[in-house]
C-alpha positions in Angstrom: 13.8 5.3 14.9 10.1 6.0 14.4 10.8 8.6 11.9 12.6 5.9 9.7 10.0 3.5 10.3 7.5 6.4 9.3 9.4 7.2 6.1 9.9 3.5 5.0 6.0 3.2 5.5 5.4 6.6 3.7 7.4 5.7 0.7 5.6 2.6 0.4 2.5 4.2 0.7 2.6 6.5 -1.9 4.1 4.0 -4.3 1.7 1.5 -3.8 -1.0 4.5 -4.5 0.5 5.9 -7.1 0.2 2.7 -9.0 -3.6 2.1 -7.8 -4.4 4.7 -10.6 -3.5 2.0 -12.7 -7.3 0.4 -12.0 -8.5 3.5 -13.9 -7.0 3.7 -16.9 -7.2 -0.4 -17.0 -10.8 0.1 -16.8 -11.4 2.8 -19.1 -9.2 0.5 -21.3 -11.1 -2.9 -21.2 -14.0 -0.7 -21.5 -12.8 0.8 -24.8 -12.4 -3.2 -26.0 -15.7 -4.4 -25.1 -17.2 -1.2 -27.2 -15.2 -1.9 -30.4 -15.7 -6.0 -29.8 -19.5 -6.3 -29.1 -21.1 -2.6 -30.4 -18.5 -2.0 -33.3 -17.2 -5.2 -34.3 -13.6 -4.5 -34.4 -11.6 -5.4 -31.5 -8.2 -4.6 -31.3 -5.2 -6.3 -31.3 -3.6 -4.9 -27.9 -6.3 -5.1 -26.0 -5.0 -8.3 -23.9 -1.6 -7.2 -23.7 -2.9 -4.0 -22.3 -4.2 -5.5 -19.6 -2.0 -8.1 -18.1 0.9 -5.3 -18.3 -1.1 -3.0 -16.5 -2.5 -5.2 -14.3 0.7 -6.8 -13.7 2.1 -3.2 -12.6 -0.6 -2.3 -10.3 -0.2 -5.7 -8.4 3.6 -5.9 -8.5 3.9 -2.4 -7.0 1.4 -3.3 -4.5 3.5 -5.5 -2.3 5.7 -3.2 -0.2 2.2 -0.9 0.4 0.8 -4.2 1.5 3.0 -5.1 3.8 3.2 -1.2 5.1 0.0 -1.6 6.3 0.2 -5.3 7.5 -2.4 -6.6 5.1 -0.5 -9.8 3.5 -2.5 -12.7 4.5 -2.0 -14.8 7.6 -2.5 -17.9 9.5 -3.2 -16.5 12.5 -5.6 -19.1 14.5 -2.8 -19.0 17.1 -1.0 -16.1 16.2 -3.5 -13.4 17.2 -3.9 -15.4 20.9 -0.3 -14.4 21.8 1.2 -11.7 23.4 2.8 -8.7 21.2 6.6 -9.9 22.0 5.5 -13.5 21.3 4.0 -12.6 18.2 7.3 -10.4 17.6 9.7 -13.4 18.4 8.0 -14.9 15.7 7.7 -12.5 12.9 11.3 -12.0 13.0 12.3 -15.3 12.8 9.9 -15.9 9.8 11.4 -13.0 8.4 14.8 -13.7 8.9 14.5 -17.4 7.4 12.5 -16.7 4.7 11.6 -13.2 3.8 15.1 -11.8 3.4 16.6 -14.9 1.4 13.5 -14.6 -0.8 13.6 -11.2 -1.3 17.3 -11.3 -2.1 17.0 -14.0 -4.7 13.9 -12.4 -5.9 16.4 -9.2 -6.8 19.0 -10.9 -8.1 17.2 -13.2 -10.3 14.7 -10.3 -11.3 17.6 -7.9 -12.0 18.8 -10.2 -14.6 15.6 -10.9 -16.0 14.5 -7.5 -16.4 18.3 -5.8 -17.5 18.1 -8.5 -20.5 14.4 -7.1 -21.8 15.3 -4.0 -21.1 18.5 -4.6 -23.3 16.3 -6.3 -26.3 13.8 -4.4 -26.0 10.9 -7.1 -25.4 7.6 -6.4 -26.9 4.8 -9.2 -26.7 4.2 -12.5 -28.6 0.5 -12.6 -28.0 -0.6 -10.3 -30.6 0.7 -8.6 -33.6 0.5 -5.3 -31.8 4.0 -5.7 -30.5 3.4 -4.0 -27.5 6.6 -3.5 -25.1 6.5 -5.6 -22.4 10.2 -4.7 -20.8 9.0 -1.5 -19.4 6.7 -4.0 -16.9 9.7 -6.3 -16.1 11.9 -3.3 -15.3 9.2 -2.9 -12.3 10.4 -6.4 -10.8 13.6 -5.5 -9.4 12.4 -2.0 -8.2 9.6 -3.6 -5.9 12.2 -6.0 -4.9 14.0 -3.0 -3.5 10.8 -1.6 -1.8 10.1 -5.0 -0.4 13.6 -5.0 0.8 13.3 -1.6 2.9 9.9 -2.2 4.1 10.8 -5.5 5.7 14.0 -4.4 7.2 11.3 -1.7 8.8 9.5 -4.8 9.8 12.4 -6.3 11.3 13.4 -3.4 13.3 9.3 -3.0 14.6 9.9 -6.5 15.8 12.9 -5.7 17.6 11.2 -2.4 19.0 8.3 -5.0 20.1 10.6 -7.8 22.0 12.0 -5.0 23.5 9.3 -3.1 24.9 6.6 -5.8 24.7 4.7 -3.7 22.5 3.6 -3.2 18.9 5.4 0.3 17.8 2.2 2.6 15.8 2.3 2.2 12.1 2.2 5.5 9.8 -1.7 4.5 9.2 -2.4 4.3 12.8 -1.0 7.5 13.6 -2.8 9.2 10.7 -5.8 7.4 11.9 -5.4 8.8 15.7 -4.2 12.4 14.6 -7.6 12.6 12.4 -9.8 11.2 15.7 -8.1 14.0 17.6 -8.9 16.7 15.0 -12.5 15.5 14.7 -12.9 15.7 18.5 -11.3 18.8 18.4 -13.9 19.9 15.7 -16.8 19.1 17.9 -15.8 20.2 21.2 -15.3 23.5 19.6 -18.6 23.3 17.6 -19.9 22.6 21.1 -18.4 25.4 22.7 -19.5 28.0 19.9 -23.4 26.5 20.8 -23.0 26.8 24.1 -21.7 30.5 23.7 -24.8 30.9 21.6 -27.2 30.5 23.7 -25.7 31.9 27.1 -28.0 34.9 28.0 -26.5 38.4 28.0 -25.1 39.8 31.9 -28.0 40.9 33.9 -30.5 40.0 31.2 -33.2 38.5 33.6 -35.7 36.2 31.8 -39.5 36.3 31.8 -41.9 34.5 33.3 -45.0 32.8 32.2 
């Protein structure tokens, strides 16, 4: 089970960065716009649909990563006061109420949205550019899938939790720990090649002052 939880969180981690190159090249873009606009004189035409569609990518696909690493904002005056199965008992019945029928409608309404610009085509109305816009709304019923999957891992990590009355390790935290144990490693061994350095030869004897 901690293999599939592992994978979920894996997939959704290198989605989510994947997609953060998305910052670059929307940088290097805007910066493109203000040179032609303020040194040149001659903005261009795509510039603002340029950067809502690439901006709109980077934070769609950014959701399942997100909620991988548990970093969707909460209300958690109370929460955080309560015991890991309490906190569990909770989660899931947040998630069970309102996550999946969201999610669900979220895909089904999405899929329908983004098969009928896909279909046409869509470009953008905002400038004369026509710069395809369907390509961005295909994304909405993908990240609906891979908000699907990583909540059902989130569900299952509550269950785990009720259970055992602890918080199953995410894929970060065992990254995390395996690199704390290879850096200890690292220095105890660092240490031990020191220590080796400086132990005298046998029956070296050393001098007195």
């Amino acid at each position: 089970m901690t293999g599939f939880l592992h994978f979920i969180d894996s997939l959704s981690t290198w989605v989510g960065k994947a997609f953060a190159w998305l910052i670059l090249i929307l940088t290097l873009g805007i910066s493109y716009e203000v040179f032609m606009r303020y040194v040149l004189g001659a903005p261009t035409s795509w510039a603002f649909d340029f950067s809502y569609i690439t901006y709109g990518a980077m934070f769609l696909m950014a959701g399942a990563y997100a909620l991988a690493r548990n970093n969707h904002v909460r209300a958690d005056v109370l929460y955080r006061l309560w015991k890991p199965a309490t906190q569990a008992k909770m989660d899931l019945a947040l998630y069970i109420l309102f996550f999946l029928p969201a999610i669900l409608a979220f895909m089904y309404s999405g899929w329908n949205y983004a098969s009928m610009s896909v279909r046409f085509r869509e470009v953008s109305i905002f400038s004369p550019a026509g710069i395809p816009v369907f390509p961005l709304k295909a994304l909405i019923p993908i990240i609906g899938l891979l908000l699907l999957l990583q909540g059902i891992a989130e569900i299952i990590r509550c269950i785990l939790c009720i259970r055992t009355g602890a918080w199953p390790q995410r894929l970060h935290d065992v990254e995390e720990t395996e690199s704390l144990i290879l850096q200890e490693a690292k220095i105890n061994q660092e240490r031990g090649a020191d220590a080796h350095a400086v132990e005298p030869l046998p029956g070296h004897k050393g001098t007195g002052v």
